[in-house]
Backbone as numpy.savetxt, mean C-alpha at the origin, in Angstrom:
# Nx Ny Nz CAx CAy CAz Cx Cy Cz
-7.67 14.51 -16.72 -7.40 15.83 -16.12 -6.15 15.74 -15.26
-5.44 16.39 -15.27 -3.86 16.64 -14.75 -4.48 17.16 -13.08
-3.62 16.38 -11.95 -3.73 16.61 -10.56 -3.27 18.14 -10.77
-4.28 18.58 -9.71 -3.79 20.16 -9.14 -2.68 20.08 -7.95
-1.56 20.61 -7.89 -1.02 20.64 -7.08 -1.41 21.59 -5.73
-1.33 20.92 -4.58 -1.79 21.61 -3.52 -0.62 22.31 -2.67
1.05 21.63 -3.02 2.04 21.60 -2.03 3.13 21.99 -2.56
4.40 22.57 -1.91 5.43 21.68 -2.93 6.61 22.60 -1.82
7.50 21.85 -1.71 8.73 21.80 -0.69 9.64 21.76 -0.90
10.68 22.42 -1.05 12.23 21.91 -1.66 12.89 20.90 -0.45
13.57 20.13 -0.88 14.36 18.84 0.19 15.45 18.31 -0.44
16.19 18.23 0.12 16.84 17.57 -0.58 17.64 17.84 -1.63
17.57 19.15 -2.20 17.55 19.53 -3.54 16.43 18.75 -4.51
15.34 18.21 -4.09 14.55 18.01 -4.73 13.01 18.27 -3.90
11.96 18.08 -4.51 10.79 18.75 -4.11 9.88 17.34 -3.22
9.09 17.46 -2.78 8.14 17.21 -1.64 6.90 17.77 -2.06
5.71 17.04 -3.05 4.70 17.72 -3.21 3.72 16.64 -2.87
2.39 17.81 -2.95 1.13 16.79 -2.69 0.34 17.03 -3.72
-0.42 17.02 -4.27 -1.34 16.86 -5.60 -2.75 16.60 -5.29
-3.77 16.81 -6.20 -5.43 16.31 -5.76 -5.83 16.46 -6.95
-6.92 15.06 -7.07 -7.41 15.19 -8.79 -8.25 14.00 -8.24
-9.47 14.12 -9.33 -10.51 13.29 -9.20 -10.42 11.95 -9.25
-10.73 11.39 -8.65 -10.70 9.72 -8.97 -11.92 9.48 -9.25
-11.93 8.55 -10.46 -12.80 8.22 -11.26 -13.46 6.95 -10.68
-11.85 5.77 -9.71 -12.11 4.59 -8.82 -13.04 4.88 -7.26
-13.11 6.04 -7.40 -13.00 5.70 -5.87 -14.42 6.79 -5.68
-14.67 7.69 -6.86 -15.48 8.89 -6.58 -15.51 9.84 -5.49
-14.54 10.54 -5.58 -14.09 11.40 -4.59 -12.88 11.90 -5.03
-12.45 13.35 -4.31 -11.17 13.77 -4.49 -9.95 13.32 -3.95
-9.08 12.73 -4.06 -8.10 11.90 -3.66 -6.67 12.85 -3.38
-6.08 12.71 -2.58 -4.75 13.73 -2.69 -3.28 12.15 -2.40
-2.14 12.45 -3.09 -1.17 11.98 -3.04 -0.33 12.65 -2.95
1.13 12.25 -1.97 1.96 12.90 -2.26 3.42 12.12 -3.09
4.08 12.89 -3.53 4.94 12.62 -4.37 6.20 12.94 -4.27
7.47 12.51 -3.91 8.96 13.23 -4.13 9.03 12.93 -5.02
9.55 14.35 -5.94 10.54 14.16 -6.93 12.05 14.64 -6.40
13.12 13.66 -6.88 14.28 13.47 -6.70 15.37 14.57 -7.99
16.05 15.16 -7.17 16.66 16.68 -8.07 16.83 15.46 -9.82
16.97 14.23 -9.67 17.20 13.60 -11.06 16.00 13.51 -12.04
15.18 13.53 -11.39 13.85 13.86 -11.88 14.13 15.03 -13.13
14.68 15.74 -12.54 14.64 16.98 -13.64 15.61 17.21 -14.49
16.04 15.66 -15.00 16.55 15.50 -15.85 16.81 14.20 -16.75
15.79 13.46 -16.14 15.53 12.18 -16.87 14.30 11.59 -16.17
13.93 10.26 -16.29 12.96 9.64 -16.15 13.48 8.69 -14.55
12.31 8.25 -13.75 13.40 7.56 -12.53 12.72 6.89 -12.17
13.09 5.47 -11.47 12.62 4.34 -11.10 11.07 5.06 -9.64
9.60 4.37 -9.72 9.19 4.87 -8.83 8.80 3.82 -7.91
9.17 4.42 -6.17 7.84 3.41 -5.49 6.71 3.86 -4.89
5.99 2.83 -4.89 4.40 3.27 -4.25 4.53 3.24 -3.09
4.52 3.80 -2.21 3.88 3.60 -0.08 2.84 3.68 0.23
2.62 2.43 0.56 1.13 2.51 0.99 1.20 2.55 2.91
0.32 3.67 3.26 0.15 3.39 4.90 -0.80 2.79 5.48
-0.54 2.23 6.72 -1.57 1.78 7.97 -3.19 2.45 7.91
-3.14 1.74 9.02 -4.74 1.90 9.42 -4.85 3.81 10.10
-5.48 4.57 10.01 -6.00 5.96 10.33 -4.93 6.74 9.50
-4.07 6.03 8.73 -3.13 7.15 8.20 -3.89 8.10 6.57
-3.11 9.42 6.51 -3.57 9.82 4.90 -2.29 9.64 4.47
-2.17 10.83 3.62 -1.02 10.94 2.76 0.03 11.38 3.42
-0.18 12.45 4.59 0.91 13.12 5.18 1.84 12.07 5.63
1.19 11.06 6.61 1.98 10.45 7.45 3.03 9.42 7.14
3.34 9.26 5.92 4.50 8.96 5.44 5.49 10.03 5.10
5.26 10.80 4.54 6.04 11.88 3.89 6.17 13.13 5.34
5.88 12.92 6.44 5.99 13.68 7.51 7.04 13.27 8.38
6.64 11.78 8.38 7.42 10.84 9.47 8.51 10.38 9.58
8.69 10.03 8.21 9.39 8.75 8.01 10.76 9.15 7.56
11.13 10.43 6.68 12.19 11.40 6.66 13.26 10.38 5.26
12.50 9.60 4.75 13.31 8.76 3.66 13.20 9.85 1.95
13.16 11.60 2.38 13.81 11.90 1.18 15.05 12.67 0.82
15.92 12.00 2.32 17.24 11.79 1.66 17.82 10.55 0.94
17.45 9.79 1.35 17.93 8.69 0.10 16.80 8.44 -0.94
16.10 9.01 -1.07 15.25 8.91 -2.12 16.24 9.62 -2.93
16.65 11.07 -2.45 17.16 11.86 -3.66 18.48 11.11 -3.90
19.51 10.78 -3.22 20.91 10.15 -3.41 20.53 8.88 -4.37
19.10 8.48 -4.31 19.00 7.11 -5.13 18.40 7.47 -6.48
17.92 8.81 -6.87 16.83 9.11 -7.62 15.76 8.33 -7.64
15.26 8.44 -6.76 13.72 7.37 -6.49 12.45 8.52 -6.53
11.24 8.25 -7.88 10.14 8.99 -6.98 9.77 8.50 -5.87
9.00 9.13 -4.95 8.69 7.99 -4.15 6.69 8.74 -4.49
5.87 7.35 -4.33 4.58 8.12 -4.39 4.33 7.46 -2.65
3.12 8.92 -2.30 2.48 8.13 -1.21 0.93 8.78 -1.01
-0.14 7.83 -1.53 -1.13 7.78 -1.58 -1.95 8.04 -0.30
-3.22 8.09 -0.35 -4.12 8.13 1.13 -4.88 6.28 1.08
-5.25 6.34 2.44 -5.60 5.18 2.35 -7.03 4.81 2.28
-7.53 5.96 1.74 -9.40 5.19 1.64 -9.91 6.68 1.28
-10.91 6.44 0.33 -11.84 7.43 -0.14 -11.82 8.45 1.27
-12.61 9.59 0.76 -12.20 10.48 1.60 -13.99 11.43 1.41
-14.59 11.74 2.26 -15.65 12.65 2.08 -16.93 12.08 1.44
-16.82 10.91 1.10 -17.96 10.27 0.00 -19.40 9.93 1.18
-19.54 10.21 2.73 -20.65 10.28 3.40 -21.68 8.65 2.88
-20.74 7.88 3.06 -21.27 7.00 3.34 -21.25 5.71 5.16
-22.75 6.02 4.85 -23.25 5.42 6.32 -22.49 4.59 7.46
-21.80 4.68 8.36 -21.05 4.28 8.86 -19.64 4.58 9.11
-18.81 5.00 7.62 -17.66 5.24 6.98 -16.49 5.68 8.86
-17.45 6.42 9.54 -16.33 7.54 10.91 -16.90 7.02 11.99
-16.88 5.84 12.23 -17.93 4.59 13.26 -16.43 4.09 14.11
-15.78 3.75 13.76 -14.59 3.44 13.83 -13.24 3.25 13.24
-11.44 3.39 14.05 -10.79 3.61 12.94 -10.68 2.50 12.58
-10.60 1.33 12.36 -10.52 0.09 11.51 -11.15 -0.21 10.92
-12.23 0.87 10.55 -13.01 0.10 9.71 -13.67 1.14 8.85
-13.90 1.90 7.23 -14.43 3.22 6.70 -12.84 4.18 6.30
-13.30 4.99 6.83 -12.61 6.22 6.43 -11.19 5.66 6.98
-10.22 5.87 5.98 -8.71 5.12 6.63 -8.48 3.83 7.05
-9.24 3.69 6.77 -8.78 2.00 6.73 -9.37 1.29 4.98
-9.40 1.35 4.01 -9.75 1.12 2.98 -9.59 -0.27 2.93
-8.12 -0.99 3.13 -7.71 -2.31 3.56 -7.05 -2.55 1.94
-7.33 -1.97 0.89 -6.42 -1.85 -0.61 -7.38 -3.46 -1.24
-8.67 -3.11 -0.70 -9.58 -4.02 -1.58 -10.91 -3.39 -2.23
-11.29 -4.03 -3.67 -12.20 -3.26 -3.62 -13.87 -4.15 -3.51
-14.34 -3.34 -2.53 -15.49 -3.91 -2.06 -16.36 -4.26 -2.99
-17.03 -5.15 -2.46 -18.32 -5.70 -3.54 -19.88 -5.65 -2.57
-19.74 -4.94 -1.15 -20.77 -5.29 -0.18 -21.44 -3.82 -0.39
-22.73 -3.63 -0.14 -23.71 -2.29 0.18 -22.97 -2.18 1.63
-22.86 -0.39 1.44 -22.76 0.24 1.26 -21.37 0.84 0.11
-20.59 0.12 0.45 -18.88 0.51 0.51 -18.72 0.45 -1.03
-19.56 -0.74 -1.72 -18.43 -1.36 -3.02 -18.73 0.25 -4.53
-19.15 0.69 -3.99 -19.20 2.32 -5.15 -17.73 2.96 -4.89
-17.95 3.08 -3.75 -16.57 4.38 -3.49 -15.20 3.36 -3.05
-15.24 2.42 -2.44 -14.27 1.72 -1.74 -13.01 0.57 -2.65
-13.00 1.04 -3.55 -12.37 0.64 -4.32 -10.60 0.17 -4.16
-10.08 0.66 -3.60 -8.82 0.86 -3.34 -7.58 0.19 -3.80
-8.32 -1.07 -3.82 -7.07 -2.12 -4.95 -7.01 -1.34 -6.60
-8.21 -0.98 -6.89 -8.15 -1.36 -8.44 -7.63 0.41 -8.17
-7.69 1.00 -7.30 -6.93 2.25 -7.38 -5.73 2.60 -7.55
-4.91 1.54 -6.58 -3.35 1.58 -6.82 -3.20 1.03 -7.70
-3.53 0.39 -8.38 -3.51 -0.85 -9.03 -3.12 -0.29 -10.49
-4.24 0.44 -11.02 -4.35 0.89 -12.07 -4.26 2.47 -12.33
-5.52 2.89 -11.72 -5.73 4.63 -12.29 -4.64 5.70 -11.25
-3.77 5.19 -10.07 -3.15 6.25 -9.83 -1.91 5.89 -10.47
-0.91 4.60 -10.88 -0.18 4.70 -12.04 -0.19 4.97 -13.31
-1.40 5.05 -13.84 -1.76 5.64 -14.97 -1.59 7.30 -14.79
-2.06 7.77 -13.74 -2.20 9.41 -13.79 -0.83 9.59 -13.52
0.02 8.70 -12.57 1.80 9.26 -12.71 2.57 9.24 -13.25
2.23 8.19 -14.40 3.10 7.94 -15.36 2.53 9.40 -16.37
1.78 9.69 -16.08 1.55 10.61 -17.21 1.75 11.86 -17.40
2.01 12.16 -16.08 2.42 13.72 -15.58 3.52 13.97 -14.67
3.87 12.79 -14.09 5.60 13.13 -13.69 7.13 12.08 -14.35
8.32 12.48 -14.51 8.91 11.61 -15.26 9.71 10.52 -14.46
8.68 9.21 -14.93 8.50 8.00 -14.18 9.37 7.32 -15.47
9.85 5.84 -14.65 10.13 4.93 -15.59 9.03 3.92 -15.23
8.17 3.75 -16.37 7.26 2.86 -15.56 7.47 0.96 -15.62
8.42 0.78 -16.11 9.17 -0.10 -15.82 10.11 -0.38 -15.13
10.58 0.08 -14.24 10.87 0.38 -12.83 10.43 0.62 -12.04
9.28 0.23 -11.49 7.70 0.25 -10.03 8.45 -0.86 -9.23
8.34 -0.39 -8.04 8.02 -1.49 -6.83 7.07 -0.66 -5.93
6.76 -1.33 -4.95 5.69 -1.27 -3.90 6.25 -1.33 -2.52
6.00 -0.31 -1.50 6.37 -0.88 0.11 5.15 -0.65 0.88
4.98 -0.86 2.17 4.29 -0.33 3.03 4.19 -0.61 4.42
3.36 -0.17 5.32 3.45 -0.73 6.61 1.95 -1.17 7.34
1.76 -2.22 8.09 0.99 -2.11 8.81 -0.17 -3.22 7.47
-1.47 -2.01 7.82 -2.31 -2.36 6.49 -1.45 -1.86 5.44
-0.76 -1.45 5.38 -0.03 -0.77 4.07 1.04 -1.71 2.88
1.39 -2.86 4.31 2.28 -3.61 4.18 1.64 -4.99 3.33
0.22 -5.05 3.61 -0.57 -5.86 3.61 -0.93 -5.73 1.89
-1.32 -4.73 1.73 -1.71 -4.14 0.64 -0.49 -3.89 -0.49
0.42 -3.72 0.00 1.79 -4.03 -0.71 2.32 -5.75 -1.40
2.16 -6.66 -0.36 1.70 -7.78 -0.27 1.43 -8.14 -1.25
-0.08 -8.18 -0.92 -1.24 -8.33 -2.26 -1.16 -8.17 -3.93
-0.64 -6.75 -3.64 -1.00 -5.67 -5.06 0.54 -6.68 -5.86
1.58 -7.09 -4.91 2.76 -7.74 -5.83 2.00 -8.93 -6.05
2.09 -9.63 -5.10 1.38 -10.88 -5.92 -0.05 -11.87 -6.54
-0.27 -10.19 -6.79 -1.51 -10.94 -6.99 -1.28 -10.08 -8.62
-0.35 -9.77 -9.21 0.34 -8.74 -10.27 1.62 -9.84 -10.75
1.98 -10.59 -11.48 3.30 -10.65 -11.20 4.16 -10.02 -12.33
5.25 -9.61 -11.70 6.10 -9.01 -12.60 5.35 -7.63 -12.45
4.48 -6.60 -12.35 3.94 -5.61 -12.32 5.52 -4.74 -11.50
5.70 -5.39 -10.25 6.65 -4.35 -9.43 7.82 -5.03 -9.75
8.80 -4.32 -9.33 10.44 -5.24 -9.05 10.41 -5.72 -7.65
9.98 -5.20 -6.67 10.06 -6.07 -5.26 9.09 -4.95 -4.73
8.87 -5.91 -3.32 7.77 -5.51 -2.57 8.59 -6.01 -1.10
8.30 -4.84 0.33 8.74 -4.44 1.06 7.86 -4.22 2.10
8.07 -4.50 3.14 6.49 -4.51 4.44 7.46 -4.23 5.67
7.01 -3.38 6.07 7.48 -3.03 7.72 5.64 -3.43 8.78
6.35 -4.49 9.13 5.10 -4.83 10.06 3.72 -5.21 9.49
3.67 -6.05 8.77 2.95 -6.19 7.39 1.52 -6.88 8.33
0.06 -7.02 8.34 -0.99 -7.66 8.31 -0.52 -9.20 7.20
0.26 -10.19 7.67 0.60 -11.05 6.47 -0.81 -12.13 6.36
-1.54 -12.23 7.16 -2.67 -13.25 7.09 -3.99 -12.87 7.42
-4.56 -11.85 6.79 -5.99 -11.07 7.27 -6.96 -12.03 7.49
-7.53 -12.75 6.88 -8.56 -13.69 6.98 -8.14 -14.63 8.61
-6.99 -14.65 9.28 -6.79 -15.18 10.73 -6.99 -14.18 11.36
-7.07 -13.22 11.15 -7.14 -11.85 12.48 -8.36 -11.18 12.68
-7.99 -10.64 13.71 -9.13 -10.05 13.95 -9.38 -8.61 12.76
-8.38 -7.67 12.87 -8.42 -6.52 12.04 -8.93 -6.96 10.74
-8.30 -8.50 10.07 -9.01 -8.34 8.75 -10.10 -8.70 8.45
-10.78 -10.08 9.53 -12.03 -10.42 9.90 -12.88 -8.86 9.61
-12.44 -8.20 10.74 -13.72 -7.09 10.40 -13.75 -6.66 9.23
-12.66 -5.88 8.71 -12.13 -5.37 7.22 -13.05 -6.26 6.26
-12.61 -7.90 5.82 -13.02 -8.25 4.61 -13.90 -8.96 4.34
-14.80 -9.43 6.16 -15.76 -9.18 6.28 -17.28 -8.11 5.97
-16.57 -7.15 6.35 -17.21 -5.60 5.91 -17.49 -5.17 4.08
-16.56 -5.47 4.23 -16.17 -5.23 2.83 -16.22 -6.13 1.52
-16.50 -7.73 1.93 -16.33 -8.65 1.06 -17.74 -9.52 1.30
-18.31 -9.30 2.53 -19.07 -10.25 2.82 -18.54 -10.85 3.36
-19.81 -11.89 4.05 -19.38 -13.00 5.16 -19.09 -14.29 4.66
-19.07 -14.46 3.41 -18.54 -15.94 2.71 -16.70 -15.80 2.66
-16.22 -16.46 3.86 -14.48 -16.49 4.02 -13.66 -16.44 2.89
-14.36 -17.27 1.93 -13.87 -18.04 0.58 -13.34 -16.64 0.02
-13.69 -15.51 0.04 -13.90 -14.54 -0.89 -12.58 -13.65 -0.57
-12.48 -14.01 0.79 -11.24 -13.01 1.77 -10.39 -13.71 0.99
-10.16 -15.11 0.85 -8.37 -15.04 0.34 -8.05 -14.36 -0.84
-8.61 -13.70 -1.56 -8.13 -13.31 -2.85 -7.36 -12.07 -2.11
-7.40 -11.44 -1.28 -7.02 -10.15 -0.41 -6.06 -10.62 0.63
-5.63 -12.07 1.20 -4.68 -12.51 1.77 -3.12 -12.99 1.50
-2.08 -12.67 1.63 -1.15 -12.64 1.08 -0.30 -14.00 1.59
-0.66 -14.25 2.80 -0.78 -16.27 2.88 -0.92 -17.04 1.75
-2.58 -17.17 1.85 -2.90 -17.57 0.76 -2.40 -17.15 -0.76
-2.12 -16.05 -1.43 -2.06 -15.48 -2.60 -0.64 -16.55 -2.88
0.51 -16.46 -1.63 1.48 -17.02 -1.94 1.82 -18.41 -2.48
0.71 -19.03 -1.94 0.58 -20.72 -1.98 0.14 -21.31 -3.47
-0.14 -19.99 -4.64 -0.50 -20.29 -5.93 0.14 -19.20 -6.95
1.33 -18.59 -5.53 1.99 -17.93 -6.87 3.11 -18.09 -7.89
2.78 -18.00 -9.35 3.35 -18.44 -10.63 4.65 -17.72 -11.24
4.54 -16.38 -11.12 5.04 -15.47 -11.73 6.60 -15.54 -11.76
7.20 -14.39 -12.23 8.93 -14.55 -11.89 9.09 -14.20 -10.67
10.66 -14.37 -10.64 11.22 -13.91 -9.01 10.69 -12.71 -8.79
10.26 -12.75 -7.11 10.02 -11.45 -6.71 11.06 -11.13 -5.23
11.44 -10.26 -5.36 12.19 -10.05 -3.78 10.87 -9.25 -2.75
11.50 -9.89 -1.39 10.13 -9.72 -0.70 11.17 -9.98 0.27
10.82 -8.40 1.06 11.52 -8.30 2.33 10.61 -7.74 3.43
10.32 -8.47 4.49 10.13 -8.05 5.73 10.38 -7.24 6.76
10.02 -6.38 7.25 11.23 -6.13 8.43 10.21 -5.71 9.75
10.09 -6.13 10.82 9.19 -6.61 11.84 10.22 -5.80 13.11
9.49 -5.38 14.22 9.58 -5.37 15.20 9.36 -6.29 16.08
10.36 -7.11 17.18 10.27 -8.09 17.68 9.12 -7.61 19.30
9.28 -6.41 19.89 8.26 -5.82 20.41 7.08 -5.37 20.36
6.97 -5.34 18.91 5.29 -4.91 18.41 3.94 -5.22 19.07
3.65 -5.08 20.03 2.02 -5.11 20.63 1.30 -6.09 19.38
1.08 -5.34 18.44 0.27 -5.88 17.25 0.57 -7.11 17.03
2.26 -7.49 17.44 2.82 -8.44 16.49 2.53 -9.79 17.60
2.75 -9.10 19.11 2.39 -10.18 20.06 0.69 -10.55 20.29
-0.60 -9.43 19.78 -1.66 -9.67 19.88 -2.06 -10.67 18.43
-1.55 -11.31 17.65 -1.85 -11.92 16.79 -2.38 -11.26 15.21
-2.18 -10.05 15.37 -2.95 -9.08 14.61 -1.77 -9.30 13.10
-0.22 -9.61 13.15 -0.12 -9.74 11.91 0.86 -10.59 11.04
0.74 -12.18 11.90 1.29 -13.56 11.57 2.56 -13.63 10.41
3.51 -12.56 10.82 4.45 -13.17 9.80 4.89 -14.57 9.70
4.95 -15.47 10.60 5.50 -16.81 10.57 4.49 -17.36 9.72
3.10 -17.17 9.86 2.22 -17.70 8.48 2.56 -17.60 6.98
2.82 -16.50 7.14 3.61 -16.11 5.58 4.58 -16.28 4.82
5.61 -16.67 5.86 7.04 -17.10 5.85 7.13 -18.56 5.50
5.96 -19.70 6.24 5.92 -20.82 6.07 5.32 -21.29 4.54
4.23 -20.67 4.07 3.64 -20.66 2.97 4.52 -20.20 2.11
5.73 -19.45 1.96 6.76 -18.94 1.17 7.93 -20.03 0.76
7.96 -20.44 2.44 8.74 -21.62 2.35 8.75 -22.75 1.90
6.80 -22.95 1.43 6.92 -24.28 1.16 6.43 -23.82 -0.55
6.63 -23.26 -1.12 6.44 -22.66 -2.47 8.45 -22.06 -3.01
8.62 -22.53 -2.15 10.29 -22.25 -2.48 10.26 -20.64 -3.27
9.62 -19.72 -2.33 9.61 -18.36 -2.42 10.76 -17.44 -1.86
11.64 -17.04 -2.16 12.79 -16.40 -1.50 11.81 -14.93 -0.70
12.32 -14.94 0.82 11.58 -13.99 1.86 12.44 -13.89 2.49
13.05 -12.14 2.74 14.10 -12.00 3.74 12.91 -11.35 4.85
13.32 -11.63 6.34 12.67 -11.65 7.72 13.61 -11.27 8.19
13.36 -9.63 8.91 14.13 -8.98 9.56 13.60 -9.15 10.68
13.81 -9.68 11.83 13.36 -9.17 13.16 14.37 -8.62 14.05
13.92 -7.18 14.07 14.62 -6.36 14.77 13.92 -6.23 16.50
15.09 -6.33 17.11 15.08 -6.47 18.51 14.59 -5.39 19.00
14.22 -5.17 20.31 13.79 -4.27 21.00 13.64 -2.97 20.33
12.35 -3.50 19.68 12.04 -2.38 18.14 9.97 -2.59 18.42
C-alpha cells in the first residue's frame, strides 16, 4: 500500500513532505519525512537515511536542522524516519524517555513485552527502503545513512553490520559503545535481555572489531563540550581505537566549544 501523504512544503524549490503508511515491522502507523530535491523531478537521486536521538519523531530533524538547502544544491533525498513504534499501548512504553516510546534504540527486540512491535532495526533496514524505493525516485544504489545521538548509534550499526548496503555512514555525537553505558545498559538490556553477550550484535565497538566488508567512510563529528560526551554516555575514543586496530579509516571531528 502506497504511504498517504500527510504534508508537503515547497523549499528550496523542492518539497518537504511527511507521509504515513502501515508498517507491517513494527505494527503500527509509522510517519516519515522525506525531501525531495527540485532534481527529483527529473531523474532518480542518491538517498540518505537520518536517523534521530532519544525523545525525537520525525519532525525534529526536518524542523531543526535546516540541511534542505544543500540537500537541494546536491540533489539528495534526504529520508527522516521516527524513532520507535508509536501508539501500540504497550505496558510501560511512556515510563520514561530512554526507554519505550522514542527511544526504539534501532534494535529489534526479542524480550516480552517489546519484541512484537519494537522492531526498529529490521525497519530501517529493510521495509522502509523497500516502500521508498518504490514510490519516490530513488537511486537505490546510492543509500548512505547519518544520525545523531541514538541516531548516530543506529547509523553505526545498520552500516556495519550491512556491508556495502550504504556508501558511508555519518554520526554527530554518536552512542559509539552501548553495552559500556549507562543509556544502552538500560536500552539492550530492556530490550535484549540480561545476557550481555546478546548486546554486542547492537554495539558498534564491537561490530567493528569483525568487520569484513569493503571500504566504508565513517565520519564523526563530536562536540568537545557535550555533557553526554563528558558523562560517559557516548565513548567515541572506544570506537576510534577498535577502528584503529582493524585498520578502519575514521575521520574524528572534535569541534571545540560546541
Amino acid at each position: 500500500m502506497a504511504p498517504k501523504q500527510v504534508s508537503s512544503n515547497k523549499c528550496f524549490e523542492g518539497f518537504q513532505k511527511v507521509f504515513e503508511h502501515d508498517s507491517a515491522e513494527l505494527k503500527c502507523k509509522m510517519k516519515f519525512g522525506i525531501y525531495l530535491p527540485p532534481k527529483a523531478e527529473t531523474g532518480k537521486c542518491p538517498v540518505l537515511y537520518w536517523l534521530s536521538g532519544l525523545t525525537c519523531t520525525e519532525q525534529n530533524f526536518i524542523t531543526k536542522a535546516g540541511f534542505q538547502q544543500a540537500a537541494a544544491e546536491h540533489g539528495l533525498i534526504v529520508v527522516a524516519p521516527d524513532t520507535s513504534p508509536r501508539g501500540c499501548n504497550v505496558e510501560g512504553e511512556d515510563e520514561s524517555w530512554d526507554f519505550g516510546t522514542g527511544a526504539g534504540f534501532y534494535v529489534d527486540a526479542t524480550e516480552d513485552p517489546w519484541k512484537t512491535n519494537y522492531r526498529m532495526y529490521s525497519y530501517i533496514k529493510d521495509e522502509l527502503p523497500k516502500l521508498i524505493n518504490a514510490n519516490f525516485p530513488t537511486d537505490p544504489e546510492r543509500m548512505s545513512i547519518f544520525g545523531h545521538s541514538m541516531g548516530g548509534h543506529g547509523a553505526l550499526i545498520l552500516a556495519l553490520k550491512n556491508p556495502g548496503k550504504y556508501k558511508s555512514v555519518s554520526a554527530f555525537a554518536p552512542i559509539c559503545n552501548p553495552i559500556q553505558c549507562q543509556w544502552g545498559k538500560k536500552a539492550l538490556g530492556g530490550y535484549l535481555g540480561p545476557d550481555a553477550r546478546k548486546w554486542e550484535a547492537y554495539d558498534a565497538t564491537q561490530l567493528v572489531k569483525s568487520y569484513s566488508g569493503p571500504r566504508l567512510d565513517v565520519l564523526i563529528d563530536q562536540g568537545k563540550d557535550d555533557q553526554f560526551l563528558s558523562a560517559g554516555q557516548l565513548l567515541p575514543d572506544n570506537f576510534i581505537a577498535a577502528c584503529t586496530e582493524q585498520k578502519i579509516p575514521v575521520v574524528f571531528r572534535l569541534q571545540q566549544a560546541s
